[in-house]
C-alpha positions as CSV (number, residue, x, y, z in Angstrom):
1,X,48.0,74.2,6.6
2,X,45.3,77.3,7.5
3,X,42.1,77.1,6.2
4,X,40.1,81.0,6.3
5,X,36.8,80.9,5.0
6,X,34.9,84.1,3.7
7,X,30.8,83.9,3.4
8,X,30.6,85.9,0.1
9,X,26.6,87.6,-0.4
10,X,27.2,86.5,-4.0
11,X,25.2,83.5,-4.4
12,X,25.4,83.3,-0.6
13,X,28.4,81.1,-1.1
14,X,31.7,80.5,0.6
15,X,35.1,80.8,-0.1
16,X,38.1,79.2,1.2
17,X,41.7,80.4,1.5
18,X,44.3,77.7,2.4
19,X,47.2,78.6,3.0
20,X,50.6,76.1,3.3
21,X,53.8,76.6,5.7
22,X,55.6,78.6,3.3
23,X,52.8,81.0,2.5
24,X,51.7,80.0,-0.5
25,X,48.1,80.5,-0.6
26,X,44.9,78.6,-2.8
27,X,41.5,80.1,-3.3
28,X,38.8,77.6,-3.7
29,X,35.5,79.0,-5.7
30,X,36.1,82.7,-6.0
31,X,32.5,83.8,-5.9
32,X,33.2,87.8,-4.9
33,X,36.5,89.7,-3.9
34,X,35.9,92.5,-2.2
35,X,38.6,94.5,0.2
36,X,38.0,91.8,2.5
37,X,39.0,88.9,1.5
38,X,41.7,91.0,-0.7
39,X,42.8,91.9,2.8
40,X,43.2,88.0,3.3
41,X,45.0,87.4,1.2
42,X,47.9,90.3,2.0
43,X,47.9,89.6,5.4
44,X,48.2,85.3,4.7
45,X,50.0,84.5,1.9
46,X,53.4,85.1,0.3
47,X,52.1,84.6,-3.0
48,X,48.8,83.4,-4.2
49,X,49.8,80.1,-6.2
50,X,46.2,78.7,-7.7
51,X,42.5,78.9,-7.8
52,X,40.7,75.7,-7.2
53,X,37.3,76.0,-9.4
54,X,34.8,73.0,-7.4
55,X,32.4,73.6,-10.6
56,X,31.4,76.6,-12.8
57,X,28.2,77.9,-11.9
58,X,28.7,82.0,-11.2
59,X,27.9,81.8,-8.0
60,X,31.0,80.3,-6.8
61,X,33.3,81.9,-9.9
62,X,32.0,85.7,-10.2
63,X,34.8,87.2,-8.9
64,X,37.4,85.4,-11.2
65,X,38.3,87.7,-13.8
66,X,38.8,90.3,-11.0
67,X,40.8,88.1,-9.3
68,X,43.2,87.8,-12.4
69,X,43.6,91.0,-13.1
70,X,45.2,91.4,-9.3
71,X,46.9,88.3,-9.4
72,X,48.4,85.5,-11.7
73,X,47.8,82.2,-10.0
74,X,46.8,79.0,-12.0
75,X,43.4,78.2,-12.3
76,X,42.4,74.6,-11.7
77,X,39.2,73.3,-12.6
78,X,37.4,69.8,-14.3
79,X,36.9,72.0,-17.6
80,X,39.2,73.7,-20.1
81,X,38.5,77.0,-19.5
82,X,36.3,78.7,-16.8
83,X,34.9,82.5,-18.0
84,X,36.9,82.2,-20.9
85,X,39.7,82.0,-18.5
86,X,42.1,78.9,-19.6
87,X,42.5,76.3,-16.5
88,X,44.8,73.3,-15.7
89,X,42.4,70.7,-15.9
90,X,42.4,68.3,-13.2
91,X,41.2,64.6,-13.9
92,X,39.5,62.3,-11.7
93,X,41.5,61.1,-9.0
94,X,44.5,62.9,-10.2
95,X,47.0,64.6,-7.4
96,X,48.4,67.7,-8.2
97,X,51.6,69.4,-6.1
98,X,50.5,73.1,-5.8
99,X,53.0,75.3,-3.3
100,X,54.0,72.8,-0.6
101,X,50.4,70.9,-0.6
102,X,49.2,67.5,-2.3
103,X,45.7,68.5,-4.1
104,X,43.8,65.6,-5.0
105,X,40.5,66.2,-6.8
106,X,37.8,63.5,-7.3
107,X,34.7,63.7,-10.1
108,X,31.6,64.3,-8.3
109,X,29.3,64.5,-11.1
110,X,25.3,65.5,-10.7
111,X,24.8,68.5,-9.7
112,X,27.0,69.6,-12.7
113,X,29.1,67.5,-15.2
114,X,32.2,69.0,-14.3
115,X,31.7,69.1,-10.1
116,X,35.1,68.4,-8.7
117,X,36.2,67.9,-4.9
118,X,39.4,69.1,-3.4
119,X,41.3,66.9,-0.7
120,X,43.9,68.6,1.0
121,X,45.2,66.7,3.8
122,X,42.5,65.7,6.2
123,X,40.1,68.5,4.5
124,X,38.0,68.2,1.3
125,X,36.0,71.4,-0.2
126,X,32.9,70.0,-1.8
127,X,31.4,72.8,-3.7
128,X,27.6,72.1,-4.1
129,X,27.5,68.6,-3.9
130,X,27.7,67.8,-0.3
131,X,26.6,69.9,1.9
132,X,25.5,70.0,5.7
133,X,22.8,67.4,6.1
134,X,21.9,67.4,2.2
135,X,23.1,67.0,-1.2
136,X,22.8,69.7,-4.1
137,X,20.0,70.4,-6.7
138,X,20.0,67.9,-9.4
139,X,17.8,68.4,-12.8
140,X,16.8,64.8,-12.8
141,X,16.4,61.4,-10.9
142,X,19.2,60.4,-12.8
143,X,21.3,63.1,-12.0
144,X,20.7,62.3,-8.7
145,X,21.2,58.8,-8.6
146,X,24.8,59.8,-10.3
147,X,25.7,62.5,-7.8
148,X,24.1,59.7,-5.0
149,X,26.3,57.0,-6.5
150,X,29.7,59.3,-6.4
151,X,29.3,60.6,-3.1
152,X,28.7,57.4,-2.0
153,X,31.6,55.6,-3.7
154,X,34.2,58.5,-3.7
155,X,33.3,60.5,-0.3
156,X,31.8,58.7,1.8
157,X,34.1,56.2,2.0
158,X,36.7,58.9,3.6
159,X,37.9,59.0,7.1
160,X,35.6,60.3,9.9
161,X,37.1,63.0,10.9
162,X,37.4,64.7,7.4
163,X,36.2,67.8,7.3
164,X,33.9,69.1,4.8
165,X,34.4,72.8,3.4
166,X,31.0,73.3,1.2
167,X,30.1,76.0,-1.0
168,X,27.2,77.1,1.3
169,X,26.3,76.6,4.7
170,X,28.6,75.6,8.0
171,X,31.8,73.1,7.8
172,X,30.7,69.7,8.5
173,X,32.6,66.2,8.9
174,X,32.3,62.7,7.0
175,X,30.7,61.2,10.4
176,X,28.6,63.7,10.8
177,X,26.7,63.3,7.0
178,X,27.1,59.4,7.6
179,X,24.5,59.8,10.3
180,X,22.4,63.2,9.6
181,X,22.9,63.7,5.5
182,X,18.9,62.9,5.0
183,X,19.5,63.0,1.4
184,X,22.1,60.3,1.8
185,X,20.4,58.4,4.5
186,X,17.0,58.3,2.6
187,X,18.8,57.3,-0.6
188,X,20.6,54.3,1.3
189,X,17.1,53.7,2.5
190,X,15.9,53.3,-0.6
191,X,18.7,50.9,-2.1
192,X,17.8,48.8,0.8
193,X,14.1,48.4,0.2
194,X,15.1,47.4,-3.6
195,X,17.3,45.0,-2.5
196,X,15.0,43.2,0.0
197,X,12.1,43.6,-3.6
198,X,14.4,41.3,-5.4
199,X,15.2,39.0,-2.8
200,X,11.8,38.5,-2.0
201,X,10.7,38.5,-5.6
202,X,13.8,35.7,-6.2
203,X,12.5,33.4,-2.7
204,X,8.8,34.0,-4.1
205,X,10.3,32.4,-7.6
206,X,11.8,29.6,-5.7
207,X,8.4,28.4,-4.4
208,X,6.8,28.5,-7.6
């Protein structure tokens, strides 16, 4: 497998062509195609077998409907339809066999309620909700806490060495967040000093 990235200046975000042995090729949150990554995509794949939508804010899905009017891949994606464009909806934990590769894609809610993240192989493209050293924007604590709480349970949990494509800033790995994410860190911070409150609170209780 061959992972290209392209920095697209829409929304400042990236975008990710994986490509299998055979040269079937995935694009992961079309924000723009320009001749560029058009160019990509001639030069790497045989045939462009899916889109993988990581959530559907515009600035990772712009250049979609240009996209389909080149192409006819399948679009993949949490929701029904993404820019009126009908998707094959992933669910939580479900593995899909696209070209020669295993896609598995795990519900990330927070930043939005239909955030997925891609695993393919020993890579996983996390859209905006993990990101190098941070998390994405939330509209509320609870959002947060839910994006938090699935990152934790779902990600976090992976192997080390995982990679982590995001939808902005440099490639990072699983060990790397574990010990620099600040968002993560100071949310595992947190869950600590509530859980040493209600011990104490309970051994105050017990001398009463």
């Amino acid at each position: 497998m061959t992972i290209i990235p392209h920095f697209s200046a829409e929304g400042l975000s990236n975008v990710y062509v994986v490509v299998d042995d055979a040269g079937n090729g995935l694009i992961v949150d079309p924000a723009n195609v320009d001749t560029e990554l058009l160019g990509i995509l001639e030069k790497e794949c045989s045939t462009l077998a899916g889109v993988l939508i990581t959530h559907s804010h515009q600035s990772h899905i712009a250049g979609l409907g240009i996209l389909m009017k080149i192409y006819s891949p399948a679009v993949y994606a949490f929701a029904p339809s993404v820019n009126r464009i009908s998707t094959v909806q992933f669910r939580d934990g479900e593995t899909k066999r696209i070209g020669n590769m295993d896609v598995t894609a795990l519900h990330v809610p927070g930043h939005s309620m239909d955030s997925l993240v891609y695993a393919i192989e020993s890579a996983i493209f996390t859209g905006d909700t993990l990101l190098s050293g941070t998390i994405a924007a939330t509209g509320s604590h609870v959002e947060k806490e839910l994006l938090v709480k699935s990152l934790e349970t779902k990600i976090m949990t992976m192997e080390d060495n995982t990679l982590i494509y995001p939808g902005h800033g440099p490639i990072s790995k699983i060990r790397t967040e574990k010990i620099l994410n600040q968002d993560m860190l100071e949310a595992e911070s947190l869950k600590i000093g509530r859980t040493y409150q209600m011990h104490a609170g309970s051994a105050l209780e017990d001398l009463r």
